[in-house]
N, C-alpha and C positions, 0 to 999 in steps of 0.2 A: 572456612571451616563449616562443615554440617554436620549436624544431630545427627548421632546413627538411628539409623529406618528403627523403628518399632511399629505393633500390629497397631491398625485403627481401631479405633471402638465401633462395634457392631452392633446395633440394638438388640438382635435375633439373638446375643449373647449375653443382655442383660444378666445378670447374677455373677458372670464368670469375669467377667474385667472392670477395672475400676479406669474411665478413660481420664487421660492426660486432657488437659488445659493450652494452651496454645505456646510454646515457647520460645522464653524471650533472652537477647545476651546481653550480659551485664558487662561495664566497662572491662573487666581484667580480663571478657573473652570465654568466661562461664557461660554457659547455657543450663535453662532452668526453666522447668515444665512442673508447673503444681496437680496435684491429683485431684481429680473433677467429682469426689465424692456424692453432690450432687444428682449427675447424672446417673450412678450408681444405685446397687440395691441397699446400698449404704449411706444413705446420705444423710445421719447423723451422728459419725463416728464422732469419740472425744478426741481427736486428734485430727491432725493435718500431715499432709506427704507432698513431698516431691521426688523429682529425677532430675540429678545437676549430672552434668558433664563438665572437666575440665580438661584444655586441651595439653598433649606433652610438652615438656617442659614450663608448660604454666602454673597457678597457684589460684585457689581460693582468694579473696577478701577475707583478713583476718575480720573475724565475727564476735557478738558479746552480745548479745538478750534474756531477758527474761524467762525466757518457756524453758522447758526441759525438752532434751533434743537425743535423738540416737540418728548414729548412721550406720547402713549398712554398705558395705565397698562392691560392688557386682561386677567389675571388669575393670582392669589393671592396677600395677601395684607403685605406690608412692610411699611417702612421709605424713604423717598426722602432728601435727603442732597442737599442743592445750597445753593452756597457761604455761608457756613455754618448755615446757617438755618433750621432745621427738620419738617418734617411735615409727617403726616401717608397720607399714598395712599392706594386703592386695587381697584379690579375689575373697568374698563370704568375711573378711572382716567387720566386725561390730562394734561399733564404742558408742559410750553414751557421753552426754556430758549435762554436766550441773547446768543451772542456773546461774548466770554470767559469769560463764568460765570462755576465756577467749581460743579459741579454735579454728585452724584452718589445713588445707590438705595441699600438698606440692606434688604435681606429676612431674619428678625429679626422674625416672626412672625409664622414661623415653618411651613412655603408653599414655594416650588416652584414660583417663581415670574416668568411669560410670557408678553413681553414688545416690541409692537413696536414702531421704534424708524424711524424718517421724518427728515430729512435735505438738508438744501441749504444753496447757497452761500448770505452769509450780505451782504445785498446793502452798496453801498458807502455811508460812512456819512460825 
């Protein structure tokens, strides 16, 4: 399986892209590129980003932590799992989710799912 191609980060571009991180696959076969804020003219946002990929017919790692999380769906269309409950997603889908609400995404749907993924730390409640 390979990461689909995306642009490289180009210094002469600074301002305009925020470059990826080097990506790595995790046992279920996900692929995950953290955003290199950093390198960036941003590189002290209050949050953190990535780009997962999961491949067709695969699935997320059901997930549960602490931060507050949104994802946005950028290319193809599956199932979203929180705290057990199903719901179909695909392309410019948005969901957020609580603080340790458990979550995960199945490319049920026989596409490639491309997923970014926004978190920061829950305020104190």
């Amino acid at each position: 399986m390979t990461a689909p191609q995306v642009p490289q980060f180009q210094p002469e571009a600074a301002g305009a892209l925020v470059p990826f991180g080097p990506t790595e696959v995790e046992p279920d076969g996900v692929t995950v590129a953290e955003a290199d804020f950093a390198r960036s003219v941003l590189p002290r946002v209050p949050f953190k980003a990535a780009r997962f990929t999961v491949p067709a017919g695969g699935s997320s790692s059901p997930d549960q932590h602490e931060v507050q999380e949104i994802w946005v769906l950028h290319a193809g269309s599956g199932t979203l799992e929180v705290d057990g409950e199903r719901s179909p997603v695909g392309p410019g889908s948005m969901v957020g989710f609580a603080s340790q609400s458990v979550h995960e995404i199945f490319a049920d749907q026989g596409e490639e799912l491309v997923v970014y993924s926004f978190w920061w730390s829950a305020p104190d409640e």
